[in-house]
DSSP file (Angstrom, degrees, kcal/mol; ACC not computed):
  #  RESIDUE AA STRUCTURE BP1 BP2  ACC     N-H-->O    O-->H-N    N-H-->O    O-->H-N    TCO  KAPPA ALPHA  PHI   PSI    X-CA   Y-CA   Z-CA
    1    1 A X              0   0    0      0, 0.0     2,-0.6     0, 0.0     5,-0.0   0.000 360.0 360.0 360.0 136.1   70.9   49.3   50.0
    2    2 A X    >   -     0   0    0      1,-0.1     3,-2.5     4,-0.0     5,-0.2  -0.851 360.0-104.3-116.3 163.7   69.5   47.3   47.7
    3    3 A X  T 3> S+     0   0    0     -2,-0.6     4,-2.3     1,-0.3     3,-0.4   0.441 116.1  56.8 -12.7 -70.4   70.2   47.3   43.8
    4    4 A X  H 3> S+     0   0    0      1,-0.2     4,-2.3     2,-0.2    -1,-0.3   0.723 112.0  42.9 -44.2 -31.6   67.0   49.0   42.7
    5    5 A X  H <> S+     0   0    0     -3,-2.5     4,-2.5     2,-0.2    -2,-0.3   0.888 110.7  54.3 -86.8 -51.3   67.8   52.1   45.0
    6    6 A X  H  > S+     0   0    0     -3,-0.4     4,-3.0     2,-0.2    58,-0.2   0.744 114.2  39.8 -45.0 -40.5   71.2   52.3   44.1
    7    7 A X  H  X S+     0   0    0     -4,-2.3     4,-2.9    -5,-0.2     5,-0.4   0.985 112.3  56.8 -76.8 -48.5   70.1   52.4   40.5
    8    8 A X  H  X S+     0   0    0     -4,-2.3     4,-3.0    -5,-0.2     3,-0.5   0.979 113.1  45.6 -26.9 -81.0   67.1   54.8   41.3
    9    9 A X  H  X S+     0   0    0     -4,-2.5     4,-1.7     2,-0.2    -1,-0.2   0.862 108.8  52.6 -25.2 -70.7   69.7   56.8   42.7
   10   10 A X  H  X S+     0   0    0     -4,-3.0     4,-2.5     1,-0.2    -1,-0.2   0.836 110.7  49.3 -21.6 -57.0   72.5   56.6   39.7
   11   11 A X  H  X S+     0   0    0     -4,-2.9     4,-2.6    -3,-0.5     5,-0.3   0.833 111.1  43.8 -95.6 -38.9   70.2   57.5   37.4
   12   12 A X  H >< S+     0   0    0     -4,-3.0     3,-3.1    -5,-0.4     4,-0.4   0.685 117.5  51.7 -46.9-108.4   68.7   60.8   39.3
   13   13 A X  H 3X S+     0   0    0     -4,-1.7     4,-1.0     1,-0.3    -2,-0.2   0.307 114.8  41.7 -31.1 -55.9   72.4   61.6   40.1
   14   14 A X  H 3X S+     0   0    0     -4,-2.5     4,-3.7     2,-0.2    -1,-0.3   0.847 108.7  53.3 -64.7 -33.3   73.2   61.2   36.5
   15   15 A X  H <X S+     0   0    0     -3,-3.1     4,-2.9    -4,-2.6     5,-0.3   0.938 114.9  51.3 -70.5 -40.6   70.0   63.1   34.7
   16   16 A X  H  > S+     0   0    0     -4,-0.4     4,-1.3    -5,-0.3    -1,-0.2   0.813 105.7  49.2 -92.7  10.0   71.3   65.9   37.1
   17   17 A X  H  X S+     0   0    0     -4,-1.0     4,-5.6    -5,-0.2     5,-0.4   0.862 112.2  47.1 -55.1 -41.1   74.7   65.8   36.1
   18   18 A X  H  X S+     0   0    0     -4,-3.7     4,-3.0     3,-0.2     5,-0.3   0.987 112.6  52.8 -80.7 -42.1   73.7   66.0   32.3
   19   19 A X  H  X>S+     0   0    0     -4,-2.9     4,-3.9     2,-0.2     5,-0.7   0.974 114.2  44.9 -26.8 -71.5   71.0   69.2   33.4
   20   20 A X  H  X5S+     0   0    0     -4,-1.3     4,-3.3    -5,-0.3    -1,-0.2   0.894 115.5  42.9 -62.0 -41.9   73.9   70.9   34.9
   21   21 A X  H  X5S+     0   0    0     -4,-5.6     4,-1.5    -3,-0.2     5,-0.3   0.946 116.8  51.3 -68.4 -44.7   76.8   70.2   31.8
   22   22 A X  H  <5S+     0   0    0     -4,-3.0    -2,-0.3    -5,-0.4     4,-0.3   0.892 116.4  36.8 -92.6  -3.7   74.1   71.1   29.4
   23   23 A X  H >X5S+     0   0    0     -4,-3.9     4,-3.0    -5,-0.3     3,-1.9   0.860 119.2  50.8 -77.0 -28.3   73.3   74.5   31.2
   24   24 A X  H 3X<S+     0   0    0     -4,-3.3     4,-2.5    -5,-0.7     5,-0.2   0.942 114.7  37.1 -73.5 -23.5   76.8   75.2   32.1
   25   25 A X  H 3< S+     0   0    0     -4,-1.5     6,-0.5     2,-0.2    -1,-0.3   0.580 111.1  63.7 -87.3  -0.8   78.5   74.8   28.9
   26   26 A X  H X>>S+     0   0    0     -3,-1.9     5,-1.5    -5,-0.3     4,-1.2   0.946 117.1  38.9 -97.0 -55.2   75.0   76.6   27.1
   27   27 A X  H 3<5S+     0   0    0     -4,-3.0    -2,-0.2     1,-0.2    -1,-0.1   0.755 120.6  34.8 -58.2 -27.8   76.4   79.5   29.3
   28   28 A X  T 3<5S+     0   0    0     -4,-2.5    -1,-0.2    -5,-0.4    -3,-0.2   0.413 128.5  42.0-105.4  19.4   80.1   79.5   29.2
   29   29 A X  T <45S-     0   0    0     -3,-1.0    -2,-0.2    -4,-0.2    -3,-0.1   0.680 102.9-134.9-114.5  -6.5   79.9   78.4   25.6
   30   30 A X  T ><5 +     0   0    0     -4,-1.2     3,-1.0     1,-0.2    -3,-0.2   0.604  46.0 159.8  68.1  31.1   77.0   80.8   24.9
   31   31 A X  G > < +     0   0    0     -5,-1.5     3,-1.8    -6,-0.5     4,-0.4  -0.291  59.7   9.2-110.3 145.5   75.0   78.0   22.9
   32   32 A X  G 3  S-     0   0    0      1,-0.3    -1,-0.2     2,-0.1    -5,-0.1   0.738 116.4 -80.2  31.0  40.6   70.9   78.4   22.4
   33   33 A X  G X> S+     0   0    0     -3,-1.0     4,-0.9     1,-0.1     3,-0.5   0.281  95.0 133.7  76.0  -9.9   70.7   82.2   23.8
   34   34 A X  H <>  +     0   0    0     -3,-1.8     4,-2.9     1,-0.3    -7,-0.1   0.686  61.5  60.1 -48.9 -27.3   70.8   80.8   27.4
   35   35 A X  H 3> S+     0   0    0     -4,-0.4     4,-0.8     1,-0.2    -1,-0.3   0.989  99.6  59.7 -85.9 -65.0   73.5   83.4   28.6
   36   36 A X  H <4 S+     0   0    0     -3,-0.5    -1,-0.2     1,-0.2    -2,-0.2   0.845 113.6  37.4 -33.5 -38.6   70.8   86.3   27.6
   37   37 A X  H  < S+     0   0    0     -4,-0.9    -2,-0.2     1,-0.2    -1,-0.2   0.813 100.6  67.7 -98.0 -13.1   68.2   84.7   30.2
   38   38 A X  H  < S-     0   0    0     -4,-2.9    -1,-0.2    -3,-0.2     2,-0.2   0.779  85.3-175.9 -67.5 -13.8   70.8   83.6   33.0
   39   39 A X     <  +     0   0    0     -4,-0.8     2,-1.5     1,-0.1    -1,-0.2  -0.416  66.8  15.1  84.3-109.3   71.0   88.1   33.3
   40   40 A X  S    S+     0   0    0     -2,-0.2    59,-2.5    56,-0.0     2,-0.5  -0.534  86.7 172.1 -96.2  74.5   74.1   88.7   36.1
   41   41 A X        -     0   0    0     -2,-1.5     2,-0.1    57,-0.2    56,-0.1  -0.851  34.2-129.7-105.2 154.3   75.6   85.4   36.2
   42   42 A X     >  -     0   0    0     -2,-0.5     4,-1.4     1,-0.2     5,-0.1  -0.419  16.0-146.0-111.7 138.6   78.8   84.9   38.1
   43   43 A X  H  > S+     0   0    0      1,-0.2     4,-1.6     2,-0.2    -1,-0.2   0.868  96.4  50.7 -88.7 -23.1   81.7   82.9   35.7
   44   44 A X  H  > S+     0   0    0      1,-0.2     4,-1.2     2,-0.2    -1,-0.2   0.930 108.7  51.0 -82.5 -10.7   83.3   80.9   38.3
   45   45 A X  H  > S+     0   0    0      2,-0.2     4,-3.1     3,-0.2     3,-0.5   0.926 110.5  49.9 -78.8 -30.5   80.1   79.6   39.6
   46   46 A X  H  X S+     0   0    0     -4,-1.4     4,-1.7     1,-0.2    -2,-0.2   1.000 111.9  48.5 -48.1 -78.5   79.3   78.7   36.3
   47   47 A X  H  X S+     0   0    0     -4,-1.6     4,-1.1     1,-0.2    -2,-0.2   0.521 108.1  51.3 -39.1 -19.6   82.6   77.0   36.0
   48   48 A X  H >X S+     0   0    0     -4,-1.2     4,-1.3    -3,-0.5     3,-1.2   0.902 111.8  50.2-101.8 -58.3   82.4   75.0   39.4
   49   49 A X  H 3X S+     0   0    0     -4,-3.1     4,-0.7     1,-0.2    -2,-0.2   0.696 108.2  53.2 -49.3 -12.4   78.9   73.6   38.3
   50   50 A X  H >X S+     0   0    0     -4,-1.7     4,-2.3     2,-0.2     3,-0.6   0.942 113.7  38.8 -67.0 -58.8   80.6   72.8   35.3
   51   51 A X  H << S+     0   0    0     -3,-1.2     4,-0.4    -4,-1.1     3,-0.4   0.871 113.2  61.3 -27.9 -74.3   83.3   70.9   37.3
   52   52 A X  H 3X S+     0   0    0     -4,-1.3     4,-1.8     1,-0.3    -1,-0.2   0.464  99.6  50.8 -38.8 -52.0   80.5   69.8   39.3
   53   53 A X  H XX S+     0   0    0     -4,-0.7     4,-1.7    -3,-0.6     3,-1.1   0.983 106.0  51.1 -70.8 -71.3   78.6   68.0   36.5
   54   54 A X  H 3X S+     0   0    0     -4,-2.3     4,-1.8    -3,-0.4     5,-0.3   0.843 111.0  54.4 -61.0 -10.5   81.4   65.8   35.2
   55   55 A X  H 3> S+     0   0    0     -4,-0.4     4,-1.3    -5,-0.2    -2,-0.3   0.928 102.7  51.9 -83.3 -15.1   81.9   64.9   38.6
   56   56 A X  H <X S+     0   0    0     -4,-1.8     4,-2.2    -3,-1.1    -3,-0.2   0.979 115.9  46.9 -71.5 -80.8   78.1   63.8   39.2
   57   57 A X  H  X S+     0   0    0     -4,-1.7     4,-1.0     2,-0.2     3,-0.4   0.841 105.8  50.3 -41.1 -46.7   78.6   61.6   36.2
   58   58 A X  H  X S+     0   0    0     -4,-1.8     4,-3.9    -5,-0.3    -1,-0.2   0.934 114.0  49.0 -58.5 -40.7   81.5   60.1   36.7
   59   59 A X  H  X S+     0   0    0     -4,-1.3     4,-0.6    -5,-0.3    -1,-0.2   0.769  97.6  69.5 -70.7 -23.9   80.1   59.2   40.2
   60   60 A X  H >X S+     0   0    0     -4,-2.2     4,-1.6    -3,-0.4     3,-1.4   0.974 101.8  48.4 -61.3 -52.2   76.9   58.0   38.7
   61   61 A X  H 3X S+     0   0    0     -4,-1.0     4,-1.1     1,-0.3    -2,-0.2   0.827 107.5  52.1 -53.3 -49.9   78.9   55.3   37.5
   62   62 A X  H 3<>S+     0   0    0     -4,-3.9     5,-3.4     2,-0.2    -1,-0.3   0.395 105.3  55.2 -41.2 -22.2   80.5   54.6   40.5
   63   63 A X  H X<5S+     0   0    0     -3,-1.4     3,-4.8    -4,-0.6    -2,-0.2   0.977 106.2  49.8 -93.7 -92.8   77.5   54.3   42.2
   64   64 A X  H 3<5S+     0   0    0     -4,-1.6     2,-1.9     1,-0.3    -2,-0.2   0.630 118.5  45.7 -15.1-103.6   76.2   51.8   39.9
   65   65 A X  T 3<5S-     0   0    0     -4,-1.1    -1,-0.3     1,-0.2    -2,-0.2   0.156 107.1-116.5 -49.4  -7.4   79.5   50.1   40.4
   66   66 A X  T < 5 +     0   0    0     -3,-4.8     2,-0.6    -2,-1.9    -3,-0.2   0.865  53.1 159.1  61.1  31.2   80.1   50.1   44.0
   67   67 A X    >>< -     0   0    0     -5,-3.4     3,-0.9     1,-0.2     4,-0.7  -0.705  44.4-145.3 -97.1 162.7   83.4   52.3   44.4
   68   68 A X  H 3> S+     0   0    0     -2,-0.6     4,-0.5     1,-0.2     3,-0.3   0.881  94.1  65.6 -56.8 -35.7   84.6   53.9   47.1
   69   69 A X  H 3> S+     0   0    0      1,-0.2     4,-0.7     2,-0.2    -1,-0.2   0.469  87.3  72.8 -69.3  10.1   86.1   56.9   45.0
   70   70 A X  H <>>S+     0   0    0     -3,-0.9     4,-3.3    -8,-0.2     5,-0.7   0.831  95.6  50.0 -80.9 -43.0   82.7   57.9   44.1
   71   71 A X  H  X5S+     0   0    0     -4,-0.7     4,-1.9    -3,-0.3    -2,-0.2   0.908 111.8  47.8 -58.3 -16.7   82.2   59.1   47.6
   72   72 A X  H  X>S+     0   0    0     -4,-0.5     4,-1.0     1,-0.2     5,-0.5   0.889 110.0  53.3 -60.9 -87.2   85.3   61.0   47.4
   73   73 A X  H  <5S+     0   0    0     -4,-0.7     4,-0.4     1,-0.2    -2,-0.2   0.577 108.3  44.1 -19.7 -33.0   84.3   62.4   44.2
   74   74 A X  H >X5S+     0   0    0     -4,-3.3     4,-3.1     2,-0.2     3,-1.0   0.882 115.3  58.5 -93.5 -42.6   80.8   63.8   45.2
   75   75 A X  H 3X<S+     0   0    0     -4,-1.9     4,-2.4    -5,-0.7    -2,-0.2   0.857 112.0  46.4 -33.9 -41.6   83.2   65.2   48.8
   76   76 A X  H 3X5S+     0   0    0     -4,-1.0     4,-0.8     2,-0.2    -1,-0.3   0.748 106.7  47.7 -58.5 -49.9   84.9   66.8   46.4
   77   77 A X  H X><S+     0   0    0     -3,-1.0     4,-3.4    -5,-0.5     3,-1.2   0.954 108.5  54.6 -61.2 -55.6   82.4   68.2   44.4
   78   78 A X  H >X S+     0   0    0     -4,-3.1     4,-1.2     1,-0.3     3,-0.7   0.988 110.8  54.8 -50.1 -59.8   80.4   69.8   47.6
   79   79 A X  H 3X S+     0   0    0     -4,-2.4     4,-1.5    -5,-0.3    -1,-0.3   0.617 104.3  48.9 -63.8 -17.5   83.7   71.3   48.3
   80   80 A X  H <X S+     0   0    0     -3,-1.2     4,-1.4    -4,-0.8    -1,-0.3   0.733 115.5  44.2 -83.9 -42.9   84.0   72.8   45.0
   81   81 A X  H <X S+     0   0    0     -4,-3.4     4,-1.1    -3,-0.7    -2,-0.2   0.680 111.2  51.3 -85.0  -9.2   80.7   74.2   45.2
   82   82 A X  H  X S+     0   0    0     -4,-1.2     4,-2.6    -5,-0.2    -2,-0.2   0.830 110.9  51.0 -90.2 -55.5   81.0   75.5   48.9
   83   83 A X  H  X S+     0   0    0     -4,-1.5     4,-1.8    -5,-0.2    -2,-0.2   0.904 113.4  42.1 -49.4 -40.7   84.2   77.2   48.0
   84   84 A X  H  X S+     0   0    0     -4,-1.4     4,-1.4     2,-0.2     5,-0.4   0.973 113.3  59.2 -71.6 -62.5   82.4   79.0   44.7
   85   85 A X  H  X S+     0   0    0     -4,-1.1     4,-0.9    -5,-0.3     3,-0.4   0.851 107.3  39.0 -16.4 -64.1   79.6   79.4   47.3
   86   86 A X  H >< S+     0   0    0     -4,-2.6     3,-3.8     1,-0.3     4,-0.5   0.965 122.7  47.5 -66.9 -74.3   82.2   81.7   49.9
   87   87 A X  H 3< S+     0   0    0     -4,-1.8    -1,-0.3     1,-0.3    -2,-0.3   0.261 111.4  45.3 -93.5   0.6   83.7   83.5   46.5
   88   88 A X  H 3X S+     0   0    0     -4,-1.4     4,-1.3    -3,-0.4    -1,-0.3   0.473 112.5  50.5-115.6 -15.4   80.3   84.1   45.2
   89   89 A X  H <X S+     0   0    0     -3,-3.8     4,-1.2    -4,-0.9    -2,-0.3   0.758 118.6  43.0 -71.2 -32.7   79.4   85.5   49.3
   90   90 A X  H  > S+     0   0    0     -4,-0.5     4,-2.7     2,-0.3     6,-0.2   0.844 114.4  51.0-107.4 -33.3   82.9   87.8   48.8
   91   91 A X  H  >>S+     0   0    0      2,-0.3     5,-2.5    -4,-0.3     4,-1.5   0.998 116.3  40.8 -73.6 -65.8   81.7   88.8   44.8
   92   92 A X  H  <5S+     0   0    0     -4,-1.3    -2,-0.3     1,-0.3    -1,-0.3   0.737 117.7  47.8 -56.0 -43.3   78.3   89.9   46.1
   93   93 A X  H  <5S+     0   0    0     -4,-1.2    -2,-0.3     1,-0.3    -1,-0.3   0.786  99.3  63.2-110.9 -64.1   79.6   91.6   49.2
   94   94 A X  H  <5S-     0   0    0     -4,-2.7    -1,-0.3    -3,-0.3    -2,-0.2   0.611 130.7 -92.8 -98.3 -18.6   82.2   93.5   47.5
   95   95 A X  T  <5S+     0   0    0     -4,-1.5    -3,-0.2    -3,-0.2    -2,-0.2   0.281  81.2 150.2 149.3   6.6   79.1   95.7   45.2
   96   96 A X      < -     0   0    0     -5,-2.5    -1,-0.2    -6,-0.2     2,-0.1  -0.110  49.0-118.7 -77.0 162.1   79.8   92.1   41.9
   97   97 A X        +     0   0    0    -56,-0.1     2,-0.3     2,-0.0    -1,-0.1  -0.402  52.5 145.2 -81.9 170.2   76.4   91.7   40.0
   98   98 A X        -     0   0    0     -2,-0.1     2,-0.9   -57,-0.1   -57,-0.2  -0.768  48.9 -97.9 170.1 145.7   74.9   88.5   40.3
   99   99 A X    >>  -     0   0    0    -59,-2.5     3,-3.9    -2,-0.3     4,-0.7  -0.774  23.9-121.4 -95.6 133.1   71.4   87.6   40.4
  100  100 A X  H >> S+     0   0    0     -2,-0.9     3,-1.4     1,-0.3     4,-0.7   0.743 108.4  63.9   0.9 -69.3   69.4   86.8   43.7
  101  101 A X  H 3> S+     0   0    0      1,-0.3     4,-2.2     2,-0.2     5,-0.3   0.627  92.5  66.9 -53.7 -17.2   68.5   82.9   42.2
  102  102 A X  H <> S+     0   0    0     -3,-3.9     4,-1.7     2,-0.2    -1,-0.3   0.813  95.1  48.6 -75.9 -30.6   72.1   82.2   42.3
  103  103 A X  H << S+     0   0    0     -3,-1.4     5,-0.3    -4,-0.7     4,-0.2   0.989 117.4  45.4 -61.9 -53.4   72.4   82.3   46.1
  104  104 A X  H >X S+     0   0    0     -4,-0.7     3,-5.2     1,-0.2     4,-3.6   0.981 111.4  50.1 -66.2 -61.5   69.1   79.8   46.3
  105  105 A X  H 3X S+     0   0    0     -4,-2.2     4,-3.5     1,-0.3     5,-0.5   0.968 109.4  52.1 -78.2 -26.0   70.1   77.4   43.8
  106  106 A X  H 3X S+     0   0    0     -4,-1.7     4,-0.5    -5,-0.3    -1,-0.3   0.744 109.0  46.4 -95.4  27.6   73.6   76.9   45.2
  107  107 A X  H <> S+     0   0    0     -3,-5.2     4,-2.1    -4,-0.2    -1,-0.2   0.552 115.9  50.0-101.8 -14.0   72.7   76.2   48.4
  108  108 A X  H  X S+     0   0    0     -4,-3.6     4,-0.8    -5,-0.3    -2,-0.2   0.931 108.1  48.0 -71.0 -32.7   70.4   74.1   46.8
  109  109 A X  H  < S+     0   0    0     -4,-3.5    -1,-0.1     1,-0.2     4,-0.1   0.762 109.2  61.3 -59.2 -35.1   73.0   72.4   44.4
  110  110 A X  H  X S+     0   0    0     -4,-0.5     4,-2.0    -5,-0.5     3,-0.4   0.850 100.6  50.1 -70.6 -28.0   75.0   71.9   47.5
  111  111 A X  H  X S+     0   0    0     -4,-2.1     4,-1.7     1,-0.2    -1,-0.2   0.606 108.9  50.0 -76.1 -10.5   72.6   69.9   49.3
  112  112 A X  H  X S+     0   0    0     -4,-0.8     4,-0.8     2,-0.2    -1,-0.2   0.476 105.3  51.8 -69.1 -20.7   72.1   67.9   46.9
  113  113 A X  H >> S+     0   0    0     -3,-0.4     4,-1.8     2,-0.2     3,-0.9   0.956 118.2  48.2 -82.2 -76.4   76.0   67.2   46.2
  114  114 A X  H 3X S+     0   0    0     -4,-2.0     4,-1.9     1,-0.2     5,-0.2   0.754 110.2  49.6   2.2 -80.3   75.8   66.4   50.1
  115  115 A X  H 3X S+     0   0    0     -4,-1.7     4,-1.5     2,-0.2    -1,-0.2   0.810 109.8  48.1 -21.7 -68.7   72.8   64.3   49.7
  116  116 A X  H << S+     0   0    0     -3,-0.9    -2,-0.2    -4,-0.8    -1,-0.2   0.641 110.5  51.0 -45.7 -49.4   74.3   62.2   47.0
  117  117 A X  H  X S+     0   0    0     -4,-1.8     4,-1.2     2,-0.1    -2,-0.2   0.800 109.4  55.6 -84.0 -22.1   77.8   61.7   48.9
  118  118 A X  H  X S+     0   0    0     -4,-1.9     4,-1.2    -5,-0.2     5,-0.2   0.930 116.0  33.6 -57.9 -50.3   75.5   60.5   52.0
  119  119 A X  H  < S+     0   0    0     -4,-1.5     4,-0.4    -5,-0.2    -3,-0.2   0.600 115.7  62.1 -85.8 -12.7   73.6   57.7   49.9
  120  120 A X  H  > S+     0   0    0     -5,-0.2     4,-2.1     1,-0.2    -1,-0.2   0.981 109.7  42.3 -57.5 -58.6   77.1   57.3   48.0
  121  121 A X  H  X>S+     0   0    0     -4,-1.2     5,-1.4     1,-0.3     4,-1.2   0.636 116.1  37.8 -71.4 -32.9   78.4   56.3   51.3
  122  122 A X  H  <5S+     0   0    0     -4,-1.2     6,-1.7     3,-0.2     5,-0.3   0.618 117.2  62.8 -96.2 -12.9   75.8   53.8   53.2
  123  123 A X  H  45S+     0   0    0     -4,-0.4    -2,-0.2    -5,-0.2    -1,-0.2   0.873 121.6   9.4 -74.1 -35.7   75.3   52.6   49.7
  124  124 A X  H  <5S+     0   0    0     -4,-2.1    -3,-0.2   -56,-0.1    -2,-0.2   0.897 132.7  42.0-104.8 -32.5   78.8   51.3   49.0
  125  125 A X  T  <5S+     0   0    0     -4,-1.2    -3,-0.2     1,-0.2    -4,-0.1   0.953 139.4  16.3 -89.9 -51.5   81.0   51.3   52.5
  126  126 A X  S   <S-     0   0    0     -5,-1.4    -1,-0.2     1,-0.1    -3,-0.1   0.650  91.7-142.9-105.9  13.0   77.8   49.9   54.6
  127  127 A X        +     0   0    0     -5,-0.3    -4,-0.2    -6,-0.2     2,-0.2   0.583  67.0  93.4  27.2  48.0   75.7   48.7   51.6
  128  128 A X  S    S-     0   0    0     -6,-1.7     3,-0.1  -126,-0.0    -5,-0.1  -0.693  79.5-116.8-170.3 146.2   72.5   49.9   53.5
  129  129 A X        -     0   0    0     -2,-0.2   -10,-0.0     1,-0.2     2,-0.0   0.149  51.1-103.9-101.6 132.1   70.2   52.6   54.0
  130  130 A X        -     0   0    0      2,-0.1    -1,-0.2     1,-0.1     2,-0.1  -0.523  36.8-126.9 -81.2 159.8   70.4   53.8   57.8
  131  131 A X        -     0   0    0     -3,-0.1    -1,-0.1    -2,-0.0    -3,-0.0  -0.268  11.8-127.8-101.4 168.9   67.7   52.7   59.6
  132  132 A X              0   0    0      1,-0.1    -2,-0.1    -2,-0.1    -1,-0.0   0.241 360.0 360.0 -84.3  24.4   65.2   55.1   61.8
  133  133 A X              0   0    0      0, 0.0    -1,-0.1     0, 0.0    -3,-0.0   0.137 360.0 360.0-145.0 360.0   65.1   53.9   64.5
């Protein structure tokens, strides 16, 4: 992959770690009324994006850097958010409130987690972009 794409990358990865730490802590800390407009939001899903976020950063760095743990780190992450995922399928299922937009955006967050551990991975382990052909 070369340098520029890898940076390209970083720095998306990182602008949505810091989106996701400043909503999740503006929700589980209550900070600038945000918790009023999130309605029925679910606290562990809050809490796994939370996770989620310092792992996204830390892995931005990594990225930049070429380690290998970053790809762990974003595996890690997806897994944290697939698990929140199931408990947030079991929450809903069992009568728990939650709003509707929570289902979309974490299948969205997850493919993105996904995403990020894909390009982690041809970026550092085969340090180029698979080909199409």
């Amino acid at each position: 992959m070369k340098k520029s794409l890898k940076y390209v990358a970083s720095a998306i990865l990182a602008g949505f770690g810091l989106l996701t730490l400043f909503l999740s802590t503006s929700v589980i800390f209550d900070l600038f009324g945000i918790r009023a407009k999130e309605g029925n939001y679910v606290l562990f899903v809050v809490w796994s994006n939370f996770i989620s976020s310092i792992l996204y950063l830390i892995a931005a760095y990594g990225l930049v850097k070429s380690k290998k743990w970053t790809i762990s780190l974003l595996g890690i992450s997806t897994i944290i958010l697939i698990i929140a995922f199931v408990g947030l399928k079991i929450h809903a299922n069992s009568g728990g409130l939650y709003e509707t937009k929570t289902v979309g955006a974490m299948i969205f967050r997850i493919s993105v987690t996904l995403v990020f551990a894909i390009i982690a991975y041809f970026a550092i382990i085969h340090k180029r972009i698979p080909s199409s052909t």
